[in-house]
N, CA, C and O atoms as CSV, one atom per row, in Angstrom:
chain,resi,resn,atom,element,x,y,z
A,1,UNK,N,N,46.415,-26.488,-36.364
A,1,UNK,CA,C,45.406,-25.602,-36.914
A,1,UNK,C,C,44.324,-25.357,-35.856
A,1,UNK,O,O,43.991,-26.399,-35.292
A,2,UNK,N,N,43.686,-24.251,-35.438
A,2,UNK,CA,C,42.727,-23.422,-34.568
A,2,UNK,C,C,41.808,-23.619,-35.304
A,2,UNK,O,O,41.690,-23.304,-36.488
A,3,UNK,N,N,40.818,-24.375,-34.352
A,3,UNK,CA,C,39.375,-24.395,-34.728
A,3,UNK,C,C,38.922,-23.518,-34.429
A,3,UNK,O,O,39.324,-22.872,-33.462
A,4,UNK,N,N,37.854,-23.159,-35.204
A,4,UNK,CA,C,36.983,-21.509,-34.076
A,4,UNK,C,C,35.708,-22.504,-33.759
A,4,UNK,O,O,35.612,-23.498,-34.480
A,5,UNK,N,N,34.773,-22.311,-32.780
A,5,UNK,CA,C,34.126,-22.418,-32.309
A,5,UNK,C,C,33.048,-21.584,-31.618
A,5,UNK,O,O,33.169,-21.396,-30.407
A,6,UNK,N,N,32.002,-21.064,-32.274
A,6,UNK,CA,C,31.029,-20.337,-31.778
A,6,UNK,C,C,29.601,-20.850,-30.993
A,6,UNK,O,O,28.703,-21.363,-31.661
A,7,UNK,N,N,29.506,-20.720,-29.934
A,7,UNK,CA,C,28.008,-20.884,-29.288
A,7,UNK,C,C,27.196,-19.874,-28.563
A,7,UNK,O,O,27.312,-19.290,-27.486
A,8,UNK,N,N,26.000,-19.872,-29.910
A,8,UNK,CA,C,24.860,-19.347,-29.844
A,8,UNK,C,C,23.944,-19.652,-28.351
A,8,UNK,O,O,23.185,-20.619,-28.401
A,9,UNK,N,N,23.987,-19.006,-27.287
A,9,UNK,CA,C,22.886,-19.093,-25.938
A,9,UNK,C,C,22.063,-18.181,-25.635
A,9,UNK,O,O,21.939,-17.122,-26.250
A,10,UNK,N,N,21.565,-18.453,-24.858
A,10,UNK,CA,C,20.358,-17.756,-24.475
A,10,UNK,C,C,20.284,-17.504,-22.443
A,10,UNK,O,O,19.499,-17.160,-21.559
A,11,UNK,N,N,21.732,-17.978,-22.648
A,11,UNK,CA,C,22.324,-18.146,-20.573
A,11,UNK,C,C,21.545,-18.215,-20.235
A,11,UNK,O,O,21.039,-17.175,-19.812
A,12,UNK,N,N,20.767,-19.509,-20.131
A,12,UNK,CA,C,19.825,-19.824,-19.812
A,12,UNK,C,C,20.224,-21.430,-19.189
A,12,UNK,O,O,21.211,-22.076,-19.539
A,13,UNK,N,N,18.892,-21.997,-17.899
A,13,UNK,CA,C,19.730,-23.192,-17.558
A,13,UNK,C,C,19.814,-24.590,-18.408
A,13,UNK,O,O,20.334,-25.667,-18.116
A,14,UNK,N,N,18.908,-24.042,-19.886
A,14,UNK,CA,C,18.478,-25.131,-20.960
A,14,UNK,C,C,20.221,-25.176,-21.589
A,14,UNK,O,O,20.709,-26.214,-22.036
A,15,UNK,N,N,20.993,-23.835,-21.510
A,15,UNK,CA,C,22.074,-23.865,-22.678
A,15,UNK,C,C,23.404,-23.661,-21.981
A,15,UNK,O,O,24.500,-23.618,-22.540
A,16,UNK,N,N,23.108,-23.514,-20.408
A,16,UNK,CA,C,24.640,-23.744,-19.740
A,16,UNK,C,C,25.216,-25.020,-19.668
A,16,UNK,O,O,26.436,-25.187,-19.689
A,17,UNK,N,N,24.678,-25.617,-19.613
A,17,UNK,CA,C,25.067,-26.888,-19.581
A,17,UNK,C,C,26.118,-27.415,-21.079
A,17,UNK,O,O,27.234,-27.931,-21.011
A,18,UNK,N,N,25.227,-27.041,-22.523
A,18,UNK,CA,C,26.268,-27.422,-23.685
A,18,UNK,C,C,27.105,-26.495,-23.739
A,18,UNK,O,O,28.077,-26.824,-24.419
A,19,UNK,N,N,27.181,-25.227,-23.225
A,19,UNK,CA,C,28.665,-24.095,-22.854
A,19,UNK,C,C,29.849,-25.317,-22.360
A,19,UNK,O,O,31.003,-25.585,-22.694
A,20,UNK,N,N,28.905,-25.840,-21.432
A,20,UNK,CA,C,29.902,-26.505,-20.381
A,20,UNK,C,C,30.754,-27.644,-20.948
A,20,UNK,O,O,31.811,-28.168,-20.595
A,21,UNK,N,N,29.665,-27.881,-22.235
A,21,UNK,CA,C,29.958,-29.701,-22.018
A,21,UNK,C,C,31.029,-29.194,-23.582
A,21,UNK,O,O,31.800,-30.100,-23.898
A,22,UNK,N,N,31.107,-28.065,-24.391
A,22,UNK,CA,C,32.165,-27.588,-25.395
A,22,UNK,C,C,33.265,-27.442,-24.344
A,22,UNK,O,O,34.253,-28.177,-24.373
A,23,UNK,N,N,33.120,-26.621,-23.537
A,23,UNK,CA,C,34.461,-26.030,-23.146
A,23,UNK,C,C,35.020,-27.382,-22.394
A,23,UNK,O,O,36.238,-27.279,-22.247
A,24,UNK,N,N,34.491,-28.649,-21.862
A,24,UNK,CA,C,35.064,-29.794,-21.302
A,24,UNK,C,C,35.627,-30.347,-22.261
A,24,UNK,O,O,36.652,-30.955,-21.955
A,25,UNK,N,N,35.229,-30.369,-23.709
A,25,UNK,CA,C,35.690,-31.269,-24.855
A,25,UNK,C,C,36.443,-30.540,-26.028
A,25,UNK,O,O,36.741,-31.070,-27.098
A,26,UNK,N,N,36.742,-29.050,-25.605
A,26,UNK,CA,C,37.804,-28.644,-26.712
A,26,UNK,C,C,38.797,-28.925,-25.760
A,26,UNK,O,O,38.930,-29.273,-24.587
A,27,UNK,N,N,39.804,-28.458,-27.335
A,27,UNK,CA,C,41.218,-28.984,-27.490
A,27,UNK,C,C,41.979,-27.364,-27.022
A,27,UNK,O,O,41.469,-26.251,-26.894
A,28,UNK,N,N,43.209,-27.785,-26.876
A,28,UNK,CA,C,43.757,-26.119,-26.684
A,28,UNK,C,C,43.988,-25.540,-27.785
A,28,UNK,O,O,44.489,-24.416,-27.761
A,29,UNK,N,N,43.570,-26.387,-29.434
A,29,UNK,CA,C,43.506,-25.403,-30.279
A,29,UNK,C,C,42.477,-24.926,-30.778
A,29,UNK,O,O,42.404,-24.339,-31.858
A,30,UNK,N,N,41.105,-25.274,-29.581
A,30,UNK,CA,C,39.968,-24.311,-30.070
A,30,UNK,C,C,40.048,-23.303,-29.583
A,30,UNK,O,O,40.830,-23.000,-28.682
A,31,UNK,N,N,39.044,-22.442,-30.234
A,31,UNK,CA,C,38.970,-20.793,-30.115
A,31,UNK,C,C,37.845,-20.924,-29.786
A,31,UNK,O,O,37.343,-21.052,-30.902
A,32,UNK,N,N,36.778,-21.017,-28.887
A,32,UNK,CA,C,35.803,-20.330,-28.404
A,32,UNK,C,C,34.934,-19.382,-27.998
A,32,UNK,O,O,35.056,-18.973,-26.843
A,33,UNK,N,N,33.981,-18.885,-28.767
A,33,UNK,CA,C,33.291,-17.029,-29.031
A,33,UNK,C,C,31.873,-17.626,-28.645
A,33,UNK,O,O,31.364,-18.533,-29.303
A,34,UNK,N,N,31.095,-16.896,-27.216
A,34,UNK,CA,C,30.018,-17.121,-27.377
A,34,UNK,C,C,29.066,-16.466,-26.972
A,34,UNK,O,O,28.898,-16.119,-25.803
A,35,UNK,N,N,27.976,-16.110,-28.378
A,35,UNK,CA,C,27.659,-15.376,-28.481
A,35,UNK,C,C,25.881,-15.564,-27.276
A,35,UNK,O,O,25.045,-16.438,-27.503
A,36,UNK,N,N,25.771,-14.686,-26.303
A,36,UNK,CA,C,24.920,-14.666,-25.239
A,36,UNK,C,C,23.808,-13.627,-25.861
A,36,UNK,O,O,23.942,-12.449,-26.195
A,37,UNK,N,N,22.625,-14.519,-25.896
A,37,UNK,CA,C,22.063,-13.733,-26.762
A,37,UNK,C,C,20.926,-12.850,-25.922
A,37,UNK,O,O,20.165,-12.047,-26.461
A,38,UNK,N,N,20.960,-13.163,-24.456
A,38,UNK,CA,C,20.131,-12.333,-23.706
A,38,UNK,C,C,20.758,-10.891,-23.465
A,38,UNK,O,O,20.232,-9.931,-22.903
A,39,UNK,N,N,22.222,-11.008,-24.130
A,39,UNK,CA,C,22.870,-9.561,-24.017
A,39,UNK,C,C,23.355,-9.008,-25.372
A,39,UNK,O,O,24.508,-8.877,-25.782
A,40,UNK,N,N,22.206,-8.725,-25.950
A,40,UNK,CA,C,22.415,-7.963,-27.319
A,40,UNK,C,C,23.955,-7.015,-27.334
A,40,UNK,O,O,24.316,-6.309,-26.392
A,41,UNK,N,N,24.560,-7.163,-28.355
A,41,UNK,CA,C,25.743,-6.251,-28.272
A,41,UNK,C,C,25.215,-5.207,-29.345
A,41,UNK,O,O,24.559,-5.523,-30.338
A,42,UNK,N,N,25.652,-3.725,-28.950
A,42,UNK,CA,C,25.369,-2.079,-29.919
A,42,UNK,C,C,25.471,-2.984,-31.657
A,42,UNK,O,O,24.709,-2.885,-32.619
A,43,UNK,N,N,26.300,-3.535,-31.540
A,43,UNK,CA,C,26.608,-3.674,-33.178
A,43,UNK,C,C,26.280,-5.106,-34.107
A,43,UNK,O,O,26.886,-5.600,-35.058
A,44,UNK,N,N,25.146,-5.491,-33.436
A,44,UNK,CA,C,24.037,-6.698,-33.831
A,44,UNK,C,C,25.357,-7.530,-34.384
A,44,UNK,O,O,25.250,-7.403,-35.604
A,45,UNK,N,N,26.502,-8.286,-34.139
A,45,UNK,CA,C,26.979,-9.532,-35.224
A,45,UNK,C,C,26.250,-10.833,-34.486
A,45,UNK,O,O,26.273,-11.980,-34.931
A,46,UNK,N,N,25.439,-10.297,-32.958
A,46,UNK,CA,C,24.792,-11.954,-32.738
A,46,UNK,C,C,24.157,-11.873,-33.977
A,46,UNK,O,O,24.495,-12.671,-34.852
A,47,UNK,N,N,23.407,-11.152,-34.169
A,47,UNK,CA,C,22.008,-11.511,-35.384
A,47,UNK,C,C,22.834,-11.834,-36.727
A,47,UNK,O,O,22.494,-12.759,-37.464
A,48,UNK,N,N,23.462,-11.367,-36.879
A,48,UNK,CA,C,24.173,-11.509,-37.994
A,48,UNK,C,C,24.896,-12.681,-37.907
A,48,UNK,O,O,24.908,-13.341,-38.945
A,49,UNK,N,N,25.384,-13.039,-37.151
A,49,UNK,CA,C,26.131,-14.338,-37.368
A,49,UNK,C,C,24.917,-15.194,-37.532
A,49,UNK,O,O,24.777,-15.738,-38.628
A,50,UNK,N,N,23.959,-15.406,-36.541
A,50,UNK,CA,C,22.878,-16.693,-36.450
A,50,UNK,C,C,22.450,-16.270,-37.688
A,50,UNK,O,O,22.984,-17.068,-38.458
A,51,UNK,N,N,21.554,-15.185,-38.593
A,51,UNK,CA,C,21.253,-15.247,-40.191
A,51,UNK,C,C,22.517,-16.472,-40.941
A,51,UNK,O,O,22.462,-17.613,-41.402
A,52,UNK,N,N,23.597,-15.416,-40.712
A,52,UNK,CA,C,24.422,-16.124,-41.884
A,52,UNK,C,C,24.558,-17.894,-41.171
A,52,UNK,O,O,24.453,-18.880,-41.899
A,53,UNK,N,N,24.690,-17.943,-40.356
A,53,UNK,CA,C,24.043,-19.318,-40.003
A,53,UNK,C,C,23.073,-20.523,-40.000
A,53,UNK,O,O,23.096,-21.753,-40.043
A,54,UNK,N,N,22.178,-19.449,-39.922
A,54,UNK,CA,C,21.122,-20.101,-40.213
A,54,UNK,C,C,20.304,-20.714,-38.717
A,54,UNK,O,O,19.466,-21.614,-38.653
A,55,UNK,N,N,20.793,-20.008,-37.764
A,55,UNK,CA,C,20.601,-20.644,-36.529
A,55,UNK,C,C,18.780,-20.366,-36.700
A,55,UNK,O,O,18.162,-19.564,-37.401
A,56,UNK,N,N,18.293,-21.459,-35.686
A,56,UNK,CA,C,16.497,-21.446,-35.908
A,56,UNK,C,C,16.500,-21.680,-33.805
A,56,UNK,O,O,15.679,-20.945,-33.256
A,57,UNK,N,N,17.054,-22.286,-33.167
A,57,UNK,CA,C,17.118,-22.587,-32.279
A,57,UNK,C,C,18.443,-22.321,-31.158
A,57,UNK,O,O,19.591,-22.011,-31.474
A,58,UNK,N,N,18.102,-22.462,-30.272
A,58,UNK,CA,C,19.323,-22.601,-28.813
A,58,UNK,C,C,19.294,-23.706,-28.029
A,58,UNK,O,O,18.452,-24.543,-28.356
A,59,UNK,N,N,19.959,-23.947,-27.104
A,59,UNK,CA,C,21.553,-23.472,-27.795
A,59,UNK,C,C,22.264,-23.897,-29.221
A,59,UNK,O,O,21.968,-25.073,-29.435
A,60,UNK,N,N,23.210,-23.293,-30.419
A,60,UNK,CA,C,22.957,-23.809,-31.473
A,60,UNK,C,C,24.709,-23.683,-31.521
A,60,UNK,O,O,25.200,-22.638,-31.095
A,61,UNK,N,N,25.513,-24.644,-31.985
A,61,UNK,CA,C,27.234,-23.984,-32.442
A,61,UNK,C,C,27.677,-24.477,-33.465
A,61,UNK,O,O,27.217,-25.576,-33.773
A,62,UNK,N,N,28.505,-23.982,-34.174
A,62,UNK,CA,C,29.036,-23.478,-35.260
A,62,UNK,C,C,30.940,-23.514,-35.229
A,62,UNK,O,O,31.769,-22.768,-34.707
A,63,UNK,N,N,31.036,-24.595,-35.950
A,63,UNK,CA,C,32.494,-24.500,-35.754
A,63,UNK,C,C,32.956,-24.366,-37.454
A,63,UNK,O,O,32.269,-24.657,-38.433
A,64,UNK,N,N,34.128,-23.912,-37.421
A,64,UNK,CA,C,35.055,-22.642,-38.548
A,64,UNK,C,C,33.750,-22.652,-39.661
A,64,UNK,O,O,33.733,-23.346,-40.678
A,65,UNK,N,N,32.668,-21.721,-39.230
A,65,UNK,CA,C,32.146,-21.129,-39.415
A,65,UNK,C,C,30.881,-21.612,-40.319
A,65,UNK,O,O,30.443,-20.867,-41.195
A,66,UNK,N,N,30.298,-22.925,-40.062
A,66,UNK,CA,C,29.502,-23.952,-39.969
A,66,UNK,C,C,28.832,-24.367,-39.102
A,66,UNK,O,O,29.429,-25.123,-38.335
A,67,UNK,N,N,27.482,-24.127,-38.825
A,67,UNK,CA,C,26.361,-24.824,-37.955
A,67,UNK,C,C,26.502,-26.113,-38.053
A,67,UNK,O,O,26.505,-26.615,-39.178
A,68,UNK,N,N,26.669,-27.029,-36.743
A,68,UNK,CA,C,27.105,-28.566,-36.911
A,68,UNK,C,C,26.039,-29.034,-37.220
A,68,UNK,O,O,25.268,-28.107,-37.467
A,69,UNK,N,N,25.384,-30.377,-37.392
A,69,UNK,CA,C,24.491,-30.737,-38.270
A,69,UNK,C,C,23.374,-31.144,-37.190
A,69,UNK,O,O,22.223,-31.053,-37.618
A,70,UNK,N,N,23.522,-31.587,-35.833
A,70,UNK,CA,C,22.566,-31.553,-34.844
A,70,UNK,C,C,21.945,-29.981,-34.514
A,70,UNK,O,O,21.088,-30.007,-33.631
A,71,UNK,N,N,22.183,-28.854,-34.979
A,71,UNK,CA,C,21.892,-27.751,-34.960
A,71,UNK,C,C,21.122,-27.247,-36.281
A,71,UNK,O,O,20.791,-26.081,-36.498
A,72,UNK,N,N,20.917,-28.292,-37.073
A,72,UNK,CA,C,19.963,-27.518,-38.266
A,72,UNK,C,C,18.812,-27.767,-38.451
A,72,UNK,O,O,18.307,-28.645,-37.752
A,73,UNK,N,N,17.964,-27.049,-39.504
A,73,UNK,CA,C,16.702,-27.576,-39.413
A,73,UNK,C,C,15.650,-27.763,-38.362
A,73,UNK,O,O,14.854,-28.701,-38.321
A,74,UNK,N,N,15.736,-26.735,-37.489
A,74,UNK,CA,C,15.081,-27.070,-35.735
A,74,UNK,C,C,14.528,-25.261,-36.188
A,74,UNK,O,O,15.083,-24.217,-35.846
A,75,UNK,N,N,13.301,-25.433,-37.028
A,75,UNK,CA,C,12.505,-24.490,-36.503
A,75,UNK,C,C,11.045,-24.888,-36.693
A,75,UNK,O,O,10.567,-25.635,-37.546
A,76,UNK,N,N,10.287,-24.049,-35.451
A,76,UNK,CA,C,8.865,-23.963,-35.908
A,76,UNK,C,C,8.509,-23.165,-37.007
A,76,UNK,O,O,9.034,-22.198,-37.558
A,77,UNK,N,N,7.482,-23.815,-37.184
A,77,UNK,CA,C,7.121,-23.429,-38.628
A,77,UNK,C,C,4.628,-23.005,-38.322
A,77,UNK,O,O,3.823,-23.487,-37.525
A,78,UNK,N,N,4.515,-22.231,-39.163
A,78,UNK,CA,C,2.940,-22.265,-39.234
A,78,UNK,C,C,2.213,-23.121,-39.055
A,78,UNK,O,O,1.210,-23.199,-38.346
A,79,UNK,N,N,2.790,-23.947,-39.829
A,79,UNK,CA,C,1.993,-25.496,-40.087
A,79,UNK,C,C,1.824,-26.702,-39.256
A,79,UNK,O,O,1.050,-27.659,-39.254
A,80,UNK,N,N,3.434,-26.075,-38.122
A,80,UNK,CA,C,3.562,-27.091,-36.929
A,80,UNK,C,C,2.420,-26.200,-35.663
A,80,UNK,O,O,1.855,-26.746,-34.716
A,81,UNK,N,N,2.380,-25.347,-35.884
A,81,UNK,CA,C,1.389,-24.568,-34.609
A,81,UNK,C,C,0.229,-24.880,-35.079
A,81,UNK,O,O,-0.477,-25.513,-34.294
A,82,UNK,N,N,-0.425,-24.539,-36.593
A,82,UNK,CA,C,-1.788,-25.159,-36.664
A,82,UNK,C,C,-2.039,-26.643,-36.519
A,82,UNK,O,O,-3.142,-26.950,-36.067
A,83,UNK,N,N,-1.216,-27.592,-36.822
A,83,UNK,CA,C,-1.341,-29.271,-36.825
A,83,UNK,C,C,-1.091,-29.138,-35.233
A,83,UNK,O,O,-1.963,-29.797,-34.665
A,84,UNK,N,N,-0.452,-28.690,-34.556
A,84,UNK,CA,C,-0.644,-28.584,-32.781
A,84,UNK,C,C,-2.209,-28.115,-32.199
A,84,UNK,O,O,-2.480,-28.134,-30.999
A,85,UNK,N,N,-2.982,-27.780,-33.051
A,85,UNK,CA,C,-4.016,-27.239,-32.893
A,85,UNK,C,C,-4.060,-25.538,-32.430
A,85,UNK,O,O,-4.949,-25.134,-31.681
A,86,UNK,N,N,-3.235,-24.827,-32.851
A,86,UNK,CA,C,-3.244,-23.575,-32.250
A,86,UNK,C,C,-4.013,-22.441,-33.572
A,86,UNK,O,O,-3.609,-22.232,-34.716
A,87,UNK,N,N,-4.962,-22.000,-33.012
A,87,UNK,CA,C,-6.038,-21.461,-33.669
A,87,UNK,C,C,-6.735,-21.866,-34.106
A,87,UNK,O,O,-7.045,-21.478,-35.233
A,88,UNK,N,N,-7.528,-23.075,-33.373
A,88,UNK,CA,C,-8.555,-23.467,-33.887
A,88,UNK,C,C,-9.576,-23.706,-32.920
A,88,UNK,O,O,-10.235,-24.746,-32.944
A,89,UNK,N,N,-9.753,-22.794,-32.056
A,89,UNK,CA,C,-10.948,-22.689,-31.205
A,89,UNK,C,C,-11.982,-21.681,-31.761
A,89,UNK,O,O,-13.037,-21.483,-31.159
């Protein structure tokens, strides 16, 4: 059975590295799609996939069609910028 495997980047030198370190540790029955998000494609499915994902962060992946669980829950939020002190000068 073919795993699919999607990773969300930003080709950037923060997210080449986990490109690298998937494609060292799949199997030959993964399927690998990844979606580069500094190169918007005409027909938005990056955005659309990371919504239906739920992606908040990068690099973020998603295998048969599930955000793995070190990939969730990683966003800023209002409350983390004001408790950082941001707007309060």
């Amino acid at each position: 059975m073919k795993q699919q495997i999607e990773i969300f980047t930003a080709g950037c030198p923060v997210c080449e590295p986990v490109v690298a370190l998937v494609k060292e540790n799949a199997c030959r029955n993964c399927e690998i799609t990844i979606y580069n998000l500094s190169e918007q494609c005409e027909s938005k499915i990056y955005v659309t996939k990371m919504e239906e994902y739920g992606v908040k962060r990068l690099p973020a992946i998603a295998i048969n069609g599930k955000l793995i669980d070190c990939c969730k829950n990683i966003e800023i939020t209002k409350s983390d910028l004001v408790n950082a002190g941001i707007g309060s000068c």
